[in-house]
VMD Tcl script that builds the backbone (N, CA, C; Angstrom):
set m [mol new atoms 303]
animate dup $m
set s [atomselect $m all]
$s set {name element resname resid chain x y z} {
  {N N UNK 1 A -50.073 2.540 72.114}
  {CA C UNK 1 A -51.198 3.328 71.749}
  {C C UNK 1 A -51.553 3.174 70.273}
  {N N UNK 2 A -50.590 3.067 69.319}
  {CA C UNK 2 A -50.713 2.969 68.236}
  {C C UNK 2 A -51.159 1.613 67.823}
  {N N UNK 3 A -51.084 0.614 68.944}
  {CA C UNK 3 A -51.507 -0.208 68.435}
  {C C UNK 3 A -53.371 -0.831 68.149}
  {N N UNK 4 A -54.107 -0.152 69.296}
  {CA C UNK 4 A -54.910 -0.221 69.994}
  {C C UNK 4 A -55.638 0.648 68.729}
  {N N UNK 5 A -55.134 1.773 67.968}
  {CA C UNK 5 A -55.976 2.652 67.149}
  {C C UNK 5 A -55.781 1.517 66.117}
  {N N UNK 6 A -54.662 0.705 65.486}
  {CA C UNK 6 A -55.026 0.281 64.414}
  {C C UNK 6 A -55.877 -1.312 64.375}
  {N N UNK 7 A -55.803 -1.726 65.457}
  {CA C UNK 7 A -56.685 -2.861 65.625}
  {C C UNK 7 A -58.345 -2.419 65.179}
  {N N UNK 8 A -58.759 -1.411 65.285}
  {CA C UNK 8 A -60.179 -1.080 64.847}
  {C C UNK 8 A -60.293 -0.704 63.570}
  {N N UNK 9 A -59.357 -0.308 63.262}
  {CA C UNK 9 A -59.225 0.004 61.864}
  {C C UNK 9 A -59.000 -1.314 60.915}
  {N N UNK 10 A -59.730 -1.706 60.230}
  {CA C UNK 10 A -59.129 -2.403 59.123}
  {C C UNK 10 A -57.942 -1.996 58.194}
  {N N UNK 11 A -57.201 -3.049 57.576}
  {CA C UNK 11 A -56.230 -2.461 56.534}
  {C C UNK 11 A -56.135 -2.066 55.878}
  {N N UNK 12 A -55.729 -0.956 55.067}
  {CA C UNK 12 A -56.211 -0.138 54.069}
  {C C UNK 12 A -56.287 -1.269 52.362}
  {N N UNK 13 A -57.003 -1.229 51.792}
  {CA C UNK 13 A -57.089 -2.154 50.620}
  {C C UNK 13 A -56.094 -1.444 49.312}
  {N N UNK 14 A -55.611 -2.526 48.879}
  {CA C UNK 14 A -54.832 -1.954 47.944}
  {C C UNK 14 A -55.770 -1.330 46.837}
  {N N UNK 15 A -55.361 0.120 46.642}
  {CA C UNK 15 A -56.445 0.601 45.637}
  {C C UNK 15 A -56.036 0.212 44.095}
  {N N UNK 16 A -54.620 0.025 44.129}
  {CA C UNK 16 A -54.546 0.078 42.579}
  {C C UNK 16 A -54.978 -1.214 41.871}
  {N N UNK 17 A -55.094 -1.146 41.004}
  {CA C UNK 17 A -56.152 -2.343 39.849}
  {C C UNK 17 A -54.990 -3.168 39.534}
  {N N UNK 18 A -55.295 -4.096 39.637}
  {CA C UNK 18 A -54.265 -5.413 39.157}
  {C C UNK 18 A -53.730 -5.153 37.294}
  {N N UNK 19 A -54.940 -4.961 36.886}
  {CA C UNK 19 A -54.703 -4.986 35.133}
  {C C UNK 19 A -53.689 -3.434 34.829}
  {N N UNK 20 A -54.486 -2.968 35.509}
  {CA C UNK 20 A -53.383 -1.381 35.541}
  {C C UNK 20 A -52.270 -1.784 35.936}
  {N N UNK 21 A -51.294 -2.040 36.872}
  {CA C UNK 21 A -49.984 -2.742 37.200}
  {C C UNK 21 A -49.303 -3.454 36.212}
  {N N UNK 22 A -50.480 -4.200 35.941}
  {CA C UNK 22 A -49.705 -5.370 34.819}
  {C C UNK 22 A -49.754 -4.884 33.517}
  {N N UNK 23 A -50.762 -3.665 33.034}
  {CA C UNK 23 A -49.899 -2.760 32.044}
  {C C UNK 23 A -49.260 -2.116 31.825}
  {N N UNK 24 A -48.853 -1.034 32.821}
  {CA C UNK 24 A -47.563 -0.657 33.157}
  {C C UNK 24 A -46.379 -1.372 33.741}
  {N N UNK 25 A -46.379 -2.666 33.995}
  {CA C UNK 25 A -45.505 -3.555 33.925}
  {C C UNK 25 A -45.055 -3.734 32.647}
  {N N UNK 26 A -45.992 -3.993 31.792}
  {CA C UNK 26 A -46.010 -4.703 30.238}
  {C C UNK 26 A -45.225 -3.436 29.388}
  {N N UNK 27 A -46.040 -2.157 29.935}
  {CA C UNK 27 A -45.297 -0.947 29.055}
  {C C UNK 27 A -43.956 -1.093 29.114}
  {N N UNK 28 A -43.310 -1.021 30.738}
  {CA C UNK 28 A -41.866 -0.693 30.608}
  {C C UNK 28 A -40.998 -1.500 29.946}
  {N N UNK 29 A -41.520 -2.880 30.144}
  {CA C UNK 29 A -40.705 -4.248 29.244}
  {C C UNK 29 A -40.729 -3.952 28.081}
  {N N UNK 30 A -41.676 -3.273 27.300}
  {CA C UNK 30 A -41.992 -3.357 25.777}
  {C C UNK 30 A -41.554 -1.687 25.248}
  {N N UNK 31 A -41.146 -0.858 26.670}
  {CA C UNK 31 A -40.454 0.108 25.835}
  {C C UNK 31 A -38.711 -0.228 26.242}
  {N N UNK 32 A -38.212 -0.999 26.959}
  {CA C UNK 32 A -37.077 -1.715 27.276}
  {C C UNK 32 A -37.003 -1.979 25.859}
  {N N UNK 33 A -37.314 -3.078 25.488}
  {CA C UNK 33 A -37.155 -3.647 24.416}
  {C C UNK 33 A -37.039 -3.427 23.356}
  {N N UNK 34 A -38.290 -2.058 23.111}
  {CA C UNK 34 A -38.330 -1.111 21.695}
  {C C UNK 34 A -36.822 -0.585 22.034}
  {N N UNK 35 A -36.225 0.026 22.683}
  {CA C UNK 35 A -35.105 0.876 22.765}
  {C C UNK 35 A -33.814 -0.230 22.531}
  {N N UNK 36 A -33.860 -1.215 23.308}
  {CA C UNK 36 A -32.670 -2.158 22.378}
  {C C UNK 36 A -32.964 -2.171 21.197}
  {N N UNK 37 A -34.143 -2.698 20.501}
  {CA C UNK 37 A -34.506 -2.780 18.884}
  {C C UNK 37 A -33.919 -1.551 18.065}
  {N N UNK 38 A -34.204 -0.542 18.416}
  {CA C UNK 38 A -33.807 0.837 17.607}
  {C C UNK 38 A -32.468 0.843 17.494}
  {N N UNK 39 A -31.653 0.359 19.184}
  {CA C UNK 39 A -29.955 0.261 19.127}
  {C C UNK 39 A -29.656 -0.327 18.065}
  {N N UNK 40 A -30.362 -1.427 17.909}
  {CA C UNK 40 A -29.651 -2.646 17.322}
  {C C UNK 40 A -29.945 -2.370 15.861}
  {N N UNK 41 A -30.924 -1.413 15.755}
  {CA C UNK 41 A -31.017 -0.821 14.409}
  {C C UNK 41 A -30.764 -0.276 13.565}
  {N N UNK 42 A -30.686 0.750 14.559}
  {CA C UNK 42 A -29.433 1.710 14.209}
  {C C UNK 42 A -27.354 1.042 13.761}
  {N N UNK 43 A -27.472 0.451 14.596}
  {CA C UNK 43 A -26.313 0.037 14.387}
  {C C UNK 43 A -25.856 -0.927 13.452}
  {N N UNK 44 A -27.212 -1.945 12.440}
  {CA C UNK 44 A -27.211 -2.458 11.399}
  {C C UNK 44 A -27.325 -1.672 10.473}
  {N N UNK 45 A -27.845 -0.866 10.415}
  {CA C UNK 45 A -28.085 0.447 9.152}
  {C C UNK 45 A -26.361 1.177 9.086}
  {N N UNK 46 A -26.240 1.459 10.176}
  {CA C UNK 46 A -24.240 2.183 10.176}
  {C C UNK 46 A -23.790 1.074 9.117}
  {N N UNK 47 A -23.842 -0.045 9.682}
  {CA C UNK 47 A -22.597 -1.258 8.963}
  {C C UNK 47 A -23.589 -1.345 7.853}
  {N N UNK 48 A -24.423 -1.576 7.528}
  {CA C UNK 48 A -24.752 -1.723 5.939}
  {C C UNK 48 A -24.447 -0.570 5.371}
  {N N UNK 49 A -24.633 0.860 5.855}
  {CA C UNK 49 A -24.432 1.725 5.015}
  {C C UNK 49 A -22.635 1.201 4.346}
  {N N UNK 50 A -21.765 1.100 4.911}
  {CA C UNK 50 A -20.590 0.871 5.164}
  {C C UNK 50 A -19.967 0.190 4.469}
  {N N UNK 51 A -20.855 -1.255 4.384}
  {CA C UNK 51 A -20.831 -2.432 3.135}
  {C C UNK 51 A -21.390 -1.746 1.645}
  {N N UNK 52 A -22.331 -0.961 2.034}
  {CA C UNK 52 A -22.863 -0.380 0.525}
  {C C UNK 52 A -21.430 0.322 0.005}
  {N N UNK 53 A -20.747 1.003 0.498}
  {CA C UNK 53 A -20.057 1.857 -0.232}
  {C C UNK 53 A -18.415 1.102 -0.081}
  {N N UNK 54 A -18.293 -0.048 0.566}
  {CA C UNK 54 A -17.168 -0.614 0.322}
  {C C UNK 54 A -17.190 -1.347 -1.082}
  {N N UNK 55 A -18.840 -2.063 -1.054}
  {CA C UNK 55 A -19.324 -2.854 -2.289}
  {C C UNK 55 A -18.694 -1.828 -3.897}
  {N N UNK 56 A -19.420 -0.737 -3.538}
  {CA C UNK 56 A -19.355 0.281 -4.811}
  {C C UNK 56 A -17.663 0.911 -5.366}
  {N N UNK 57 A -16.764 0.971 -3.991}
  {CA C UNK 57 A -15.489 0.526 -4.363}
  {C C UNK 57 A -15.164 -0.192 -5.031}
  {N N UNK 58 A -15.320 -1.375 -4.565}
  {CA C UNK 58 A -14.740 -2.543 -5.180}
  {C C UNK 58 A -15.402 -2.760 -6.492}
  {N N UNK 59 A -16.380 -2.588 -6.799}
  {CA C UNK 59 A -17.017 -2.434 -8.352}
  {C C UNK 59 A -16.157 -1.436 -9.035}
  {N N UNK 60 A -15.877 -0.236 -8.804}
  {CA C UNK 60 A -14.923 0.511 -9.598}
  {C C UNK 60 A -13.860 -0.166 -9.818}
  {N N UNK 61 A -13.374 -0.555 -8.597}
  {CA C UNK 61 A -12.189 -1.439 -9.152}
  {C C UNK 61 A -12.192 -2.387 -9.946}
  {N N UNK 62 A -13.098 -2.995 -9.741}
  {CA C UNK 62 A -13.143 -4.107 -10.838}
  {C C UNK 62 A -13.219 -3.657 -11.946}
  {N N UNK 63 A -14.102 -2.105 -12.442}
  {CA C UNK 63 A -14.380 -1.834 -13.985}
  {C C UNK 63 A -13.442 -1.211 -14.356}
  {N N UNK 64 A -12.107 -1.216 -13.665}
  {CA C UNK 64 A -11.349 -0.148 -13.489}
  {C C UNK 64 A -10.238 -1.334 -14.130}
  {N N UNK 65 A -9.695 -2.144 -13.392}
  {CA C UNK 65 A -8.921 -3.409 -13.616}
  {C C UNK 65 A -9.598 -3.943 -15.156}
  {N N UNK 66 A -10.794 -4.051 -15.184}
  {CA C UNK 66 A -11.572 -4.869 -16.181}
  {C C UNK 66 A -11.062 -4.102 -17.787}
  {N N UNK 67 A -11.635 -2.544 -17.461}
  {CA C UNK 67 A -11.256 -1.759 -18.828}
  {C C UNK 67 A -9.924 -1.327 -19.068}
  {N N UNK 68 A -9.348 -0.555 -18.260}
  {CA C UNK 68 A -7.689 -0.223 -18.394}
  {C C UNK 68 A -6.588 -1.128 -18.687}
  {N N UNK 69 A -5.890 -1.433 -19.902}
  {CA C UNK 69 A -4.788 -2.283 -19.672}
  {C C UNK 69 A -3.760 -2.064 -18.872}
  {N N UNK 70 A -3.173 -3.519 -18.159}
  {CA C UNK 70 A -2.236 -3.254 -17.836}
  {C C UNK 70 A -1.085 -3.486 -18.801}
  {N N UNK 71 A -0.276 -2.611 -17.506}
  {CA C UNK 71 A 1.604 -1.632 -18.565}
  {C C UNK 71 A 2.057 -3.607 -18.330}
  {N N UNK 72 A 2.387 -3.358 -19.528}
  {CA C UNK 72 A 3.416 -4.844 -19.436}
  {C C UNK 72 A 4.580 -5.107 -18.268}
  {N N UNK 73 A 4.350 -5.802 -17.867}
  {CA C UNK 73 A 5.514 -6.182 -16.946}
  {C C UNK 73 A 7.032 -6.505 -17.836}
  {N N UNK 74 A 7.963 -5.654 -17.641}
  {CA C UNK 74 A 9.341 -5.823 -17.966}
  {C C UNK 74 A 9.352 -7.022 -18.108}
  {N N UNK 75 A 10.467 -7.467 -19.332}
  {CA C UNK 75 A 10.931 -8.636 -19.363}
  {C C UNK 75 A 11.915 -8.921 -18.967}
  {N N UNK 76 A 12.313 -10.339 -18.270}
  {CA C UNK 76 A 13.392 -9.980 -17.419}
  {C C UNK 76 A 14.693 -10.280 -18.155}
  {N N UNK 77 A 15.656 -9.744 -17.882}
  {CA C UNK 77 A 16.808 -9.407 -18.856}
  {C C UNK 77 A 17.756 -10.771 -18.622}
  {N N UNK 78 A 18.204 -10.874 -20.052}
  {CA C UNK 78 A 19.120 -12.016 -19.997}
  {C C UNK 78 A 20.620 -11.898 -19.801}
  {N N UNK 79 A 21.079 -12.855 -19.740}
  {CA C UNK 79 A 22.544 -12.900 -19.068}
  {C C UNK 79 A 23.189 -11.747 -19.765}
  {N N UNK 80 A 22.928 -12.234 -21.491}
  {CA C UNK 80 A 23.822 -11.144 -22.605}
  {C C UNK 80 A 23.585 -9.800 -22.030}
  {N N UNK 81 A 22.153 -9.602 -21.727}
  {CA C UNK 81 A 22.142 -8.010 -21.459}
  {C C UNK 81 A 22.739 -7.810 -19.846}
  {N N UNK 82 A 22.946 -8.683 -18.917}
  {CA C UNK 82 A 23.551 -8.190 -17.604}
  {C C UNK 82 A 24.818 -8.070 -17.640}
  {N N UNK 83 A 25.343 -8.837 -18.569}
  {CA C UNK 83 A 26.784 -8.903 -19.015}
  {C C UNK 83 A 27.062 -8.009 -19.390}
  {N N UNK 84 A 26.621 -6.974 -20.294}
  {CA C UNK 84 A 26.655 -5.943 -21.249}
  {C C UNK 84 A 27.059 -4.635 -20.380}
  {N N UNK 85 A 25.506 -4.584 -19.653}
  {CA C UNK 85 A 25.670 -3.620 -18.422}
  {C C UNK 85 A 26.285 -3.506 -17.299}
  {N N UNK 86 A 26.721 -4.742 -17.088}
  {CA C UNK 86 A 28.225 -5.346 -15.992}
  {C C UNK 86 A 29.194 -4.088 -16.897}
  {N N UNK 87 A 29.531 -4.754 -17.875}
  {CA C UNK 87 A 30.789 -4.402 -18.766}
  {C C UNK 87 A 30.679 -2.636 -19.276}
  {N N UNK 88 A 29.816 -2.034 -19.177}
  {CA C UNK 88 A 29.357 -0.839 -18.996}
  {C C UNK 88 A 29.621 -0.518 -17.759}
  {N N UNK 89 A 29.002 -0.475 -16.617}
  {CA C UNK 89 A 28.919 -0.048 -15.849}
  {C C UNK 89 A 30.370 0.189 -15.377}
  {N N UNK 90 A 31.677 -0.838 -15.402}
  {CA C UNK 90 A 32.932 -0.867 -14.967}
  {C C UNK 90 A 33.612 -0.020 -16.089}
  {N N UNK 91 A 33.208 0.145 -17.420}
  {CA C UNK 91 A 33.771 1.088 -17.927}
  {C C UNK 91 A 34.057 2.758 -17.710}
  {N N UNK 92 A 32.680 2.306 -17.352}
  {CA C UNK 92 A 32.740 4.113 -17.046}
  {C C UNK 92 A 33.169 4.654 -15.659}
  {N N UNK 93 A 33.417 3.372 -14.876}
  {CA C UNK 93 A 33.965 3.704 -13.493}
  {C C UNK 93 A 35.724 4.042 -14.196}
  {N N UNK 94 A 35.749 2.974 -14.958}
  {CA C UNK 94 A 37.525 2.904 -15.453}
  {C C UNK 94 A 37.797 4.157 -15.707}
  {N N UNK 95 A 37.064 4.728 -16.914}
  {CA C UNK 95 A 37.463 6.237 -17.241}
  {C C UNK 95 A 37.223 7.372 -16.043}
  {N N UNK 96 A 36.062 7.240 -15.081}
  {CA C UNK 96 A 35.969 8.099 -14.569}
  {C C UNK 96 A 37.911 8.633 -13.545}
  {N N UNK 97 A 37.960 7.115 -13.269}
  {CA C UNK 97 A 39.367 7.074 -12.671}
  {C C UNK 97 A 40.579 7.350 -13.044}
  {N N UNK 98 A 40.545 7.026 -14.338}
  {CA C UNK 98 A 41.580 7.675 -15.573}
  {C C UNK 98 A 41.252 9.403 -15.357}
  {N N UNK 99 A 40.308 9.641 -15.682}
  {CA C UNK 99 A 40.428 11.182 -16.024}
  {C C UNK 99 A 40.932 11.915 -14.703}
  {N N UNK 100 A 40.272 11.214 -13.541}
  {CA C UNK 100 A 40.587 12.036 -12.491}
  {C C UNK 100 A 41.608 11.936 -11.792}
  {N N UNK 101 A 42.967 11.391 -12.427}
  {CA C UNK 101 A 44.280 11.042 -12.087}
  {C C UNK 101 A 44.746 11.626 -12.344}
}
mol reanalyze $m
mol bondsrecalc $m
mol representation Tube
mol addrep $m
């Protein structure tokens, strides 16, 4: 029965407009896209902020290293003086052992 009604009937025509479709096609791609862009924007702005203030570290340090002297590094001690403090050091073990006998 149903078939018999739609044989007289023609097919219904597609109403919607081709250019309309294909701009709302075009919209969703181009707000797809805006929304990765912003990700990707956002997430270059984080890491530069990041580099800015690692940069500004490392500049202190440098004016920091640059102006402050450094403490001299010890000189390293010679035999005479390890000898010395060898010969010290067993002394006072000697007496400690003496006294406490």
């Amino acid at each position: 029965m149903t078939n018999s009604q739609n044989e007289g009937q023609p097919e219904p025509a597609p109403t919607e407009n081709p250019v309309a479709s294909l701009r709302d096609e075009f919209r969703k791609e181009f707000d797809t896209l805006k929304a990765s862009f912003e990700a990707d924007l956002k997430t270059l702005k984080a890491e530069n902020e990041s580099l800015k203030s690692q940069n500004t570290d490392l500049q202190r340090a440098l004016i920091r290293s640059a102006t402050v002297p450094e403490s001299p590094a010890p000189a390293p001690k010679t035999e005479e003086q390890l000898y010395a403090e060898q010969i010290d050091a067993l002394a006072k073990k000697t007496l400690e052992r003496m006294c406490h006998q």
